[in-house]
C-alpha positions in Angstrom: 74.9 -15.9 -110.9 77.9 -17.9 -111.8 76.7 -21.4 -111.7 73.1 -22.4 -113.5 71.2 -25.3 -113.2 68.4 -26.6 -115.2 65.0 -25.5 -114.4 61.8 -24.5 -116.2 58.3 -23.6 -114.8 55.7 -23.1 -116.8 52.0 -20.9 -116.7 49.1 -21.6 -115.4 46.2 -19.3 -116.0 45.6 -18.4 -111.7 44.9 -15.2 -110.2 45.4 -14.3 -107.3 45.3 -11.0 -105.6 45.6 -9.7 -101.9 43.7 -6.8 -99.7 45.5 -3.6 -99.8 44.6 -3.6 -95.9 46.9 -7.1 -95.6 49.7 -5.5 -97.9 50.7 -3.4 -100.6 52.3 -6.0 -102.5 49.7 -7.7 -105.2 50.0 -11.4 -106.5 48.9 -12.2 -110.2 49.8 -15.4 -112.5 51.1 -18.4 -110.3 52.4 -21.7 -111.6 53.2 -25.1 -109.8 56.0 -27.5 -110.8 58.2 -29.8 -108.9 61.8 -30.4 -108.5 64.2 -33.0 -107.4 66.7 -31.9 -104.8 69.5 -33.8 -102.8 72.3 -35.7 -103.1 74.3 -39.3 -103.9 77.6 -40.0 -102.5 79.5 -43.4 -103.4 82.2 -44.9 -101.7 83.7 -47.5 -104.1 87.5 -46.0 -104.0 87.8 -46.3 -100.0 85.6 -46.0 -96.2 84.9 -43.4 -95.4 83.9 -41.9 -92.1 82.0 -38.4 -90.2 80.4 -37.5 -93.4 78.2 -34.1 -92.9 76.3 -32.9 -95.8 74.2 -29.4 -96.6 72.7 -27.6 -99.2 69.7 -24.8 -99.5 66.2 -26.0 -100.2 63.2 -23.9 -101.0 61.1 -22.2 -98.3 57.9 -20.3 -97.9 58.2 -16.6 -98.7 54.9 -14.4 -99.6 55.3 -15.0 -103.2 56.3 -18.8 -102.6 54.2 -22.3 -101.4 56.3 -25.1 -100.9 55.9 -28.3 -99.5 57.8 -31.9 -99.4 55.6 -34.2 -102.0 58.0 -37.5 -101.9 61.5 -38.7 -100.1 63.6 -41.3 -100.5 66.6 -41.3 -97.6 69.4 -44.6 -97.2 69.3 -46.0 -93.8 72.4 -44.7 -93.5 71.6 -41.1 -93.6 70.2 -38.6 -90.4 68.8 -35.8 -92.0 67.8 -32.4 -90.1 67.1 -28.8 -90.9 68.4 -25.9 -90.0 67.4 -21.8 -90.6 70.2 -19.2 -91.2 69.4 -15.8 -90.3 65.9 -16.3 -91.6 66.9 -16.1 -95.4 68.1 -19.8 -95.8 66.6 -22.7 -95.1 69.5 -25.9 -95.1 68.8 -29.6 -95.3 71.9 -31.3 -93.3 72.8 -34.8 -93.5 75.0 -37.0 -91.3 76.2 -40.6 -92.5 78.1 -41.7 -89.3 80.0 -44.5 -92.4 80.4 -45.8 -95.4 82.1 -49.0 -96.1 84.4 -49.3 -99.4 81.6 -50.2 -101.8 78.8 -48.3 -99.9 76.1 -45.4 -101.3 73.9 -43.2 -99.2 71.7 -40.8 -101.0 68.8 -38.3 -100.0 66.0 -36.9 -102.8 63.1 -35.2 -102.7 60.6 -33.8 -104.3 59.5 -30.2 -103.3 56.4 -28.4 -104.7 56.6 -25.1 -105.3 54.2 -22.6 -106.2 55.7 -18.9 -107.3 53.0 -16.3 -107.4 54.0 -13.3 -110.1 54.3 -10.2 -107.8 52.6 -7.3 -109.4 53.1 -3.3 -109.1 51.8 -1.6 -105.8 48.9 0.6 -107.1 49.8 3.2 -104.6 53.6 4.6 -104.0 53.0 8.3 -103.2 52.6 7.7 -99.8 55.5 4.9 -99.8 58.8 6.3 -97.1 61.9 4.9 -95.9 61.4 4.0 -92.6 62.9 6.0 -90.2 63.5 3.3 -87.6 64.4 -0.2 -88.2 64.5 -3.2 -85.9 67.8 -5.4 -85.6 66.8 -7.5 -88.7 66.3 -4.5 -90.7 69.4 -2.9 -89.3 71.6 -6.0 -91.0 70.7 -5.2 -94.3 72.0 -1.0 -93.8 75.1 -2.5 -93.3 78.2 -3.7 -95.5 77.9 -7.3 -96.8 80.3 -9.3 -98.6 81.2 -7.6 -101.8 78.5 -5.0 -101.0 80.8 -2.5 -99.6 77.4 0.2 -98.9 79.9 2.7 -96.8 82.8 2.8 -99.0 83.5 6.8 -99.9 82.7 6.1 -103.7 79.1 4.9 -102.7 78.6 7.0 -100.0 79.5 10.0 -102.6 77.1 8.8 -105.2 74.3 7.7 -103.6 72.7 11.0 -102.8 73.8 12.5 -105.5 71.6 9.7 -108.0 68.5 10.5 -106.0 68.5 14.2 -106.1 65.6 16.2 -107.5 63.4 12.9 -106.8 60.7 13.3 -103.8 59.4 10.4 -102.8 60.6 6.9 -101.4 59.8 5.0 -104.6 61.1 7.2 -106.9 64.5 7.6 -105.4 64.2 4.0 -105.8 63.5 3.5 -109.2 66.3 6.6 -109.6 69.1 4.1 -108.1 68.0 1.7 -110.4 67.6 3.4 -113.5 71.3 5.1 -112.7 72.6 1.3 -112.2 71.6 0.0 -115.6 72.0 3.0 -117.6 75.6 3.3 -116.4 76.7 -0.3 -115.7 77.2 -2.5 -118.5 76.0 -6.3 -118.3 78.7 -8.7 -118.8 79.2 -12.5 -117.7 81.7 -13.0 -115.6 82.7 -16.4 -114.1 84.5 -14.7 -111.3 82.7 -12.4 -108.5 83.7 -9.0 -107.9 82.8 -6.3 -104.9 79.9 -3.3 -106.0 82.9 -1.0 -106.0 85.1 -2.7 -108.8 81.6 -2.9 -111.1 81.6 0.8 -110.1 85.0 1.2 -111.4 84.8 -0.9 -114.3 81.1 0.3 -115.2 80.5 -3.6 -115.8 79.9 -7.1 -114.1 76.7 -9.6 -114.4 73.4 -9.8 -112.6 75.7 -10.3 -109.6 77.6 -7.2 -109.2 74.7 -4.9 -110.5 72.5 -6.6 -108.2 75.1 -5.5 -105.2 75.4 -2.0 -106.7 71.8 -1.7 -106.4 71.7 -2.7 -102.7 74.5 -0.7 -102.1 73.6 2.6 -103.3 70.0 2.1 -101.6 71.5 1.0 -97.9 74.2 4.2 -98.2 70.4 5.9 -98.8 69.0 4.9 -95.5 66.6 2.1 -97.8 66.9 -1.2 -96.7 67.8 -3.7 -99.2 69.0 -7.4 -100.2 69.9 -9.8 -102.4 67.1 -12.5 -104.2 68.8 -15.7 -105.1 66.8 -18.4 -107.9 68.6 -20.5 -110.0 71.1 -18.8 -112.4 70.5 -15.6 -111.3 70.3 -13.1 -108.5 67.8 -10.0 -108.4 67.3 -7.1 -105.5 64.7 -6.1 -103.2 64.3 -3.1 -101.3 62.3 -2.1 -98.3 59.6 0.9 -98.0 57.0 1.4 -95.5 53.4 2.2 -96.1 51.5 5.7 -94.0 49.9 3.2 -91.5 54.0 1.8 -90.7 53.6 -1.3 -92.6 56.6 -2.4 -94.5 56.7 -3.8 -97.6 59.4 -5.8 -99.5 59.5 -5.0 -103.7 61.6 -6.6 -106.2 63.1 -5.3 -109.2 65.8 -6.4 -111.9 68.9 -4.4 -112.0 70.0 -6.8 -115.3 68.3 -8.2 -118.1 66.2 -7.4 -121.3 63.0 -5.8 -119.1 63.5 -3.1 -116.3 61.1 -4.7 -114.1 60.8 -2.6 -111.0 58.4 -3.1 -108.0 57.1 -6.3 -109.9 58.3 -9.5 -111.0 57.7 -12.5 -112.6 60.5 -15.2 -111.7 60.0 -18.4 -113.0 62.3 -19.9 -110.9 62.1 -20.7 -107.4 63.3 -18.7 -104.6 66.4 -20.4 -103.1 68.0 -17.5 -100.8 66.7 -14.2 -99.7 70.1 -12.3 -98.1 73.8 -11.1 -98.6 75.2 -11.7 -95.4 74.6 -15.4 -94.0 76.9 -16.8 -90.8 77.1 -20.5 -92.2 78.7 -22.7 -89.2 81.2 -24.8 -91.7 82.6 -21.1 -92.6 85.3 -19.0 -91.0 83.7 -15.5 -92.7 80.0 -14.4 -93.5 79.3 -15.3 -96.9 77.4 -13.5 -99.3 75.9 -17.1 -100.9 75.0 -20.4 -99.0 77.1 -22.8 -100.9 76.7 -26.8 -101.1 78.8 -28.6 -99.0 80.4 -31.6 -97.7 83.3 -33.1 -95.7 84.6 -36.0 -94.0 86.5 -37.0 -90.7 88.2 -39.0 -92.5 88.1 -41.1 -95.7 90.6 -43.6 -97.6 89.6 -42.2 -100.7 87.8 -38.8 -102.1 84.1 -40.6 -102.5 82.1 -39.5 -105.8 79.7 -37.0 -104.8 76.4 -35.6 -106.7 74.4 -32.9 -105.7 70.7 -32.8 -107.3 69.1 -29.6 -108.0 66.6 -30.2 -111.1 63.2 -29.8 -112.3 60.8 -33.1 -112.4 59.8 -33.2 -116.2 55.9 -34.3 -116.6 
């Protein structure tokens, strides 16, 4: 990602594993820290008026607990929730006013616990699913900067997964073709699948999208994972008895982890294609946001993402 905040979490010695009857995915290591998120806004310069607030917070996801542990919210702040497209969860605060000299601020502490995902023990009998219900259907389909029916992926998709048999290996194929041929480089600036294509190069952003879009112009369903700093993929395979199954894997970095993962980090967005009410255009990334009716000076605004030290 382009932006990074600070956040560590650190080990702890759990295990935990699931029945292969429940799911193929497995769950090893877990660990369980806390982190501060909200935000201050100060109106010394001017009133201000119709302020409406939002960021992401963490949600539940199978490799994910979270829960609320602590809040502190001005009187002067209404704050609500609100789910987009199932891969976002947004806190969204309303301050009606704010006097010339007035704060409002909302922080809380969230708990999360991030279970290490570990690799499926089967994959023979792993397939692309043949049909897919409307959620599924969303991520086959173009997404900002994922352009997955462009004629240069389109013509190299099958070609990368040619002389592989099964699901996972045409997988692992898309993969392997993504970080043997596209080189990692930072970038500060965004750029579509196809230019990384092009320029054989971008960051954990682009490669990510590269990998997403060579597996949805192979019929695999596939998405974007979003933690702090960074951005991995996951793609979608179904099991002989129909049941689907979401794996992980990281198309940049020193290890080549593929249907497992260990992200210290907790899971902010799962998606690439999010309608966000406050935006004209889908957008690939929920973004923090704020605005005002009106205001008789730019107020000083703070957002708070950061881990709680011990």
């Amino acid at each position: 990602m382009k932006s990074v905040f600070p956040f560590f979490l650190l080990l702890t010695s759990c295990t935990i594993l699931t029945s292969a009857a429940e799911s193929r995915i497995r769950f090893g290591r877990e660990q369980t820290k806390q982190f501060r998120v909200g935000f201050h806004i100060d109106a010394s310069a001017g009133s201000v008026t119709g302020i409406v607030a939002t960021m992401a917070v963490p949600m539940d996801w199978p490799e994910q607990s979270v829960k609320v542990v602590s809040e502190k919210i001005t009187p002067n702040c209404r704050v609500s929730y609100r789910s987009l497209d199932g891969g976002v969860k947004q806190m969204v605060v309303n301050i009606p006013r704010l006097a010339r000299g007035e704060q409002a601020s909302v922080e809380q502490i969230y708990e999360c616990t991030i279970r290490e995902i570990l690799p499926p023990e089967m994959t023979a009998d792993l397939v692309i699913p043949a049909k897919v219900n409307k959620e599924l259907a969303k991520l086959l389909l173009p997404s900002p900067y994922i352009e997955s029916t462009s004629p240069e992926i389109k013509k190299l998709a099958p070609e990368i997964i040619k002389g592989h048999h099964t699901a996972w290996q045409q997988s692992e194929a898309i993969l392997n073709w993504v970080r043997d041929n596209v080189k990692y480089k930072f970038a500060t600036d965004i750029k579509p699948a196809i230019a990384a294509l092009k320029d054989k190069e971008g960051d954990c952003e682009e490669l990510s999208s590269l990998f997403i879009a060579l597996c949805r112009a192979n019929k695999i369903p596939a998405r974007a994972v979003w933690v702090p700093g960074h951005t991995y993929p996951e793609f979608y395979l179904e099991d002989a008895t129909g049941n689907g199954h979401w794996f992980p894997c990281q198309a940049a970095g020193n290890t080549k982890d593929f249907g497992q993962m260990y992200e210290d980090r907790p899971i902010l967005q799962k998606g690439d294609n999010f309608k966000v009410p406050e935006e004209k255009t889908p957008q690939r990334y929920v973004k923090q946001f704020l605005k005002a009716a009106n205001a008789q000076a730019d107020p000083k605004v703070q957002f708070i993402l950061e881990r709680v030290k011990p």
